[in-house]
Every structure is written in structure tokens, then in C-alpha cells.
N, C-alpha and C positions, 0 to 999 in steps of 0.2 A: 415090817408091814404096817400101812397107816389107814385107819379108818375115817372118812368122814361122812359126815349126814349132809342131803341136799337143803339147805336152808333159805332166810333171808342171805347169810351171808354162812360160804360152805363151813361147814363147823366137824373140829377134827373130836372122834370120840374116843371117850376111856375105853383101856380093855374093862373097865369092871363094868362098861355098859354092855348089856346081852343084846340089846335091841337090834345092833347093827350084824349080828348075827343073820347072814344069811340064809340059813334053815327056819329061822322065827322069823323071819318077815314078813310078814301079813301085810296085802293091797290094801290101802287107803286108811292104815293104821300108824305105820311107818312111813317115815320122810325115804324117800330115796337115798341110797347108799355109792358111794367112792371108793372103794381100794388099790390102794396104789402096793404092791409086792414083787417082790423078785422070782426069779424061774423055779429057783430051788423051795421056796416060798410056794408056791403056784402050784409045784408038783406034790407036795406033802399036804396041801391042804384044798386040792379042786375038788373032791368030794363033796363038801360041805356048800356049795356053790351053786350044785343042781341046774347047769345049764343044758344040759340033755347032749353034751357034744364034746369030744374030746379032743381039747384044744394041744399043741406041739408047740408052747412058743420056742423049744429051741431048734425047730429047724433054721438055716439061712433066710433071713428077711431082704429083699430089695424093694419090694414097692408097696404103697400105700394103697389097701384094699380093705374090702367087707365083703363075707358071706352070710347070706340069711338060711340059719339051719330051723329045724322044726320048732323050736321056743327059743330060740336065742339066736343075738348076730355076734358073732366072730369077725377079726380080722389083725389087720398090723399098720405100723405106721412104721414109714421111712422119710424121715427129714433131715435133705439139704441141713449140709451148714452155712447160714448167712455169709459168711464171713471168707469162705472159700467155698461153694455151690460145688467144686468139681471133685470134692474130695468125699469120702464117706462120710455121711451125717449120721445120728441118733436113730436107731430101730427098738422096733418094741409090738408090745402083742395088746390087743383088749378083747375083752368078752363083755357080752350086755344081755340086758335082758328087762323083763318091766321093775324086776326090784332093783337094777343100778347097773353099777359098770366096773370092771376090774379093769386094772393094767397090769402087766405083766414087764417092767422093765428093769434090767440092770445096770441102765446109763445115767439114772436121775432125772433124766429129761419130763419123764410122763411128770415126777414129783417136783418139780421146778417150775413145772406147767400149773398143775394145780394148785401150790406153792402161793405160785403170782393173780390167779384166780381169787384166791382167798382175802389176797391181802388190798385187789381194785376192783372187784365186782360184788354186787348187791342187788339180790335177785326179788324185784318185786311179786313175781310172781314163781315161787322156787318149783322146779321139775325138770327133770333127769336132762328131757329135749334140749332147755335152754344154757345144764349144763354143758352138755355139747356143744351147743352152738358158741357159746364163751372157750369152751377148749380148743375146738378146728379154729377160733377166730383168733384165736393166740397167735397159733400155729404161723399165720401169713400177717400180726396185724405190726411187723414193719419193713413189708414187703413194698411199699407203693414209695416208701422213702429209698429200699435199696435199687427199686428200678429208677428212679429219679437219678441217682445218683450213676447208675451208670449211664441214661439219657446225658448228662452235662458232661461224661467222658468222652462220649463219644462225638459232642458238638465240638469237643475242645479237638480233638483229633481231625474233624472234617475243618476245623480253621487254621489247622495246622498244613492240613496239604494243600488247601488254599492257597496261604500263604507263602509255600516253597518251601519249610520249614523242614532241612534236611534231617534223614531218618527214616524206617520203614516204620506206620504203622501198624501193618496185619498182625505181628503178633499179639500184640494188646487189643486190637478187634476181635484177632479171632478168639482168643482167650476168653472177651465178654460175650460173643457169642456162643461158648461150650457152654457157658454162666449158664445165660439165656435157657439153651436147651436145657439144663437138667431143671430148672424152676419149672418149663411147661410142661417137662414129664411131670412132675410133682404135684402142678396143678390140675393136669388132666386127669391125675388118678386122684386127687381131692375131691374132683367133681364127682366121681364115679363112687368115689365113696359116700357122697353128700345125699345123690341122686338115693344110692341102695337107704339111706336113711328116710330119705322124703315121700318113698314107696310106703314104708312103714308097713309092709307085707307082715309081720305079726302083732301089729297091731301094740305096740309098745308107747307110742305118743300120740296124744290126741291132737284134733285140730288146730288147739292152737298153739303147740308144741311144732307142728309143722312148718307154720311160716318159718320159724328161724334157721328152718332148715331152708325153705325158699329162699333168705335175706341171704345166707351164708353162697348160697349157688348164684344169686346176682353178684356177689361183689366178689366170689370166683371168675366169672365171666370178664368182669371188669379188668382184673388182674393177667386175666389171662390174653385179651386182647391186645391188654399195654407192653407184655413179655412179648408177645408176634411180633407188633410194630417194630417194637428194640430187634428183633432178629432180624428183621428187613432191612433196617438201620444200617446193623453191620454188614449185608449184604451192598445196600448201596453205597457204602463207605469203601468195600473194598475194589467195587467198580470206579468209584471217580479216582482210590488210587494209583488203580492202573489208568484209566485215561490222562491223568496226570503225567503219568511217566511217557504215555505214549507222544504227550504235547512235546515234552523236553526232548524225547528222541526224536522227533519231527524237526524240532528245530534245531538240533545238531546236524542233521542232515542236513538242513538247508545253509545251513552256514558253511559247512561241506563243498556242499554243490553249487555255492558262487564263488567261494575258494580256486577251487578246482576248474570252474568256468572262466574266472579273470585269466588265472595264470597258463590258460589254455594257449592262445595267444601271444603272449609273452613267450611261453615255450617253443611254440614253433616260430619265435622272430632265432632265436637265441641259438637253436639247432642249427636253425639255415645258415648265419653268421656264423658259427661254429665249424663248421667243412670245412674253412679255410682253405678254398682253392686259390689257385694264385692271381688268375684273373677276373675274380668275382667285383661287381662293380663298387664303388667306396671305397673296398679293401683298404687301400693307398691313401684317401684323402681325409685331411685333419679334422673336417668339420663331421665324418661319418658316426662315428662313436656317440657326440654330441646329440648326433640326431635320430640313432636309435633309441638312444635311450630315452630322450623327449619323446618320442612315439611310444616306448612303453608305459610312461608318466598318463598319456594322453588316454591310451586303451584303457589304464586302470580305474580313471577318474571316470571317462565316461560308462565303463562296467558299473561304476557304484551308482553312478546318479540314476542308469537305466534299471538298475534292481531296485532300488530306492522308491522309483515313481511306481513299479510296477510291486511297491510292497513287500517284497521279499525281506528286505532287510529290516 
């Protein structure tokens, strides 16, 4: 269990400081408080917490929410893994209230969060609000580089069928597509948990504690437009590669069916001469031979040049 005070810069305290003791803390005497603990942690020592609500962080966790109970908000955090989006990411529990905020996790993540909090931000004006708004900001702030990055997989993919470039791409679309979707799950419960903050229904931040909560819901929106787009992406992606395919069986077809069209003619020359009746005309004379088969030469050539002009080929 780690304790810190909300500072200029977050500041982790001794156990032999009482202060951060959550039973002593007195409004506007104490800095706002951090603790980051485990479940087993959590359960041995929520009494002393006094948030009027009794928290379960070990039920199943899957989505990223906030409830606002009679003095206190509750909820959980479910986060994606960057790295693989489609697999199970980092869950975890917090509780808050005006004297600070607990986390409840056993993955390291909440402590890895606050960790990198400590070690790049400097809060000119320190309170509890704008710790939040540095920790949710954590949470997505190299998200517009991981959506870029699938944007330039996916142009490389749309100039690949362009270009003929044999191989299916859907799987690797659809794949960034699944991405996609689990990021604007993620985001849309972000929002909703930003929103339950910005209400500030018990009154735990003050106004100007709010905005960051507004800044953090615009540049959610931002985020989350740009994940849309990329879904439509791969949806348009996987339409030009089926009209792709549809082009190349089109034109197999048609090379098919002037194939089939030349040799139409040729066939019923070759039938007819083929009956071999006894008294069919030329049968007998030397120059016949010569001169069907210049008549075939003749039908083929003018077959091509009249598909040729009329563009087929």
C-alpha cells in the first residue's frame, strides 16, 4: 500500500506521517490524498476510508464506469491493451470522495499510472480534479499516435489492391477493425465516466476543478471521432476489395467470351468439313485445305481487330 499527497508535484508519504490518514483528514487543512492498494489490502483496511458505500472490487470487472453514491463516487477501470486492443487489458476498482481517491488494483497498472504522474507532471495548482484529469489523460495520451499508425496500415493496404498486389487483405482489416471497436468501447465508457465527473453531483470539485474535466471530454470526442473514421476506413477498404475482385472476374469473363466467340466459327467450319461425305464440294481438290484454313486465319484476325475497336480487349 502507497500513500501520496496531492502536491505541487504528487508526493509519496512516510507511514510515520498520520496526516494521510484518512480518518484525520480535515477539509482545507490537508492536501488531498492517493492510495494505490491491493484487494486484500482494501478489504482489511476499507473501514478506516469512511466512504459510506461498500465497495466489491473483486467481482468481474469489464467495463470502465462511475457511480455516484451518497458521499462518495465509486467505480472501475477496464483498459485495452495498446499493444493487442483485442485481448484482455488491466482492470482495477477506485473509490473517491472530497478527501482523495483510492485504487484498488492487483495488476500494477493504477501504480505505474501514478508512478509516471509523479515522475512528468507539476501541478500549478494541486487538487484532487486535476489529479484526475492527469490520470484519465494518461490513460489514452498515446492513443492519436496508435490510431495514426493504424491510418498508414491501412493506406499501405488500399495501395496494395490498387495496385494488384496479390494476397487477401481482410484479414489484417478486419483485425484493425476488431482494434478499432474495442478502443470506442473504451472510449465511449471514458466519456461516461468523465461526464459522471463533470456533473460533480456531490459536489467534490469546484469550478475550476471542472474544466479539466471539460478539456479531458473534448479531446475524448476528438479521439473518438478519429477511431469512427478508421472504422469506416476498413469498411471502405473492404468494399473496393471486393469491387477489385469483381473487376478481375469481369475481365476474365470477357476474355472467355471472345475466346469462345472467335473460335465459334472456326468450329462450325471444322464440323462441317469433318462429315466427310463423299461428295462434299473441295473434298477432292488440292487447293481446299489451303483455303479453309486461310479462311480461318481471316475470321480470327478480323475477330480481334472488331473486338479491339469495339474495346473489349
Amino acid at each position: 500500500m502507497k500513500h501520496y499527497a496531492i502536491r505541487e508535484i504528487l508526493t509519496e508519504l512516510d507511514a510515520a506521517d498520520k496526516d494521510f490518514l484518512p480518518e484525520t483528514w480535515v477539509p482545507g487543512a490537508q492536501d488531498p490524498f492517493v492510495i494505490v492498494l491491493t484487494r486484500d489490502e482494501w478489504n482489511a483496511r476499507k473501514e478506516r476510508f469512511d466512504m459510506g458505500i461498500e465497495l466489491e472490487p473483486n467481482s468481474d470487472i469489464h467495463m470502465t464506469k462511475a457511480e455516484v453514491n451518497y458521499d462518495s463516487l465509486t467505480g472501475t477501470f477496464s483498459i485495452p491493451d495498446r499493444a493487442d486492443p483485442s485481448v484482455d487489458g488491466a482492470v482495477f476498482a477506485f473509490a473517491l470522495d472530497e478527501k482523495g481517491i483510492v485504487f484498488i488494483d492487483d495488476t500494477g497498472t493504477a501504480q505505474g499510472i501514478v508512478d509516471s504522474i509523479r515522475k512528468t507532471k507539476r501541478m500549478r495548482v494541486p487538487s484532487l480534479g486535476r489529479f484526475l484529469y492527469d490520470f484519465l489523460d494518461h490513460i489514452v495520451k498515446d492513443d492519436l499516435r496508435l490510431l495514426k499508425r493504424y491510418e498508414d496500415e491501412l493506406e499501405a493496404v488500399e495501395k496494395r489492391i490498387t495496385q494488384g498486389v496479390a494476397g487477401s487483405p481482410l484479414p489484417r482489416t478486419n483485425a484493425v477493425r476488431s482494434d478499432v471497436r474495442k478502443l470506442l468501447e473504451h472510449y465511449d465508457q471514458l466519456i461516461d465516466l468523465a461526464q459522471e465527473l463533470d456533473e460533480n453531483e456531490n459536489g467534490f470539485f469546484d469550478a475550476e476543478n471542472q474544466r479539466y474535466f471539460k478539456l479531458f471530454l473534448n479531446r475524448m470526442d476528438r479521439l473518438y471521432n478519429t477511431a469512427s473514421s478508421l472504422r469506416d476506413y476498413t469498411v471502405q477498404i473492404g468494399d473496393l476489395y471486393k469491387a477489385h475482385l469483381e473487376m478481375k472476374q469481369n475481365h476474365i469473363m470477357t476474355i472467355l467470351t471472345v475466346v469462345t466467340t472467335i473460335f465459334m466459327p472456326l468450329t462450325l467450319i471444322t464440323g462441317w468439313y469433318g462429315m466427310n461425305f463423299r461428295h462434299m464440294p473441295e473434298l477432292e481438290k488440292p487447293w481446299a485445305y489451303p483455303m479453309v484454313f486461310g479462311l480461318c486465319i481471316v475470321i480470327i484476325i478480323s475477330s480481334l481487330l472488331f473486338f479491339k475497336k469495339k474495346k473489349w480487349l
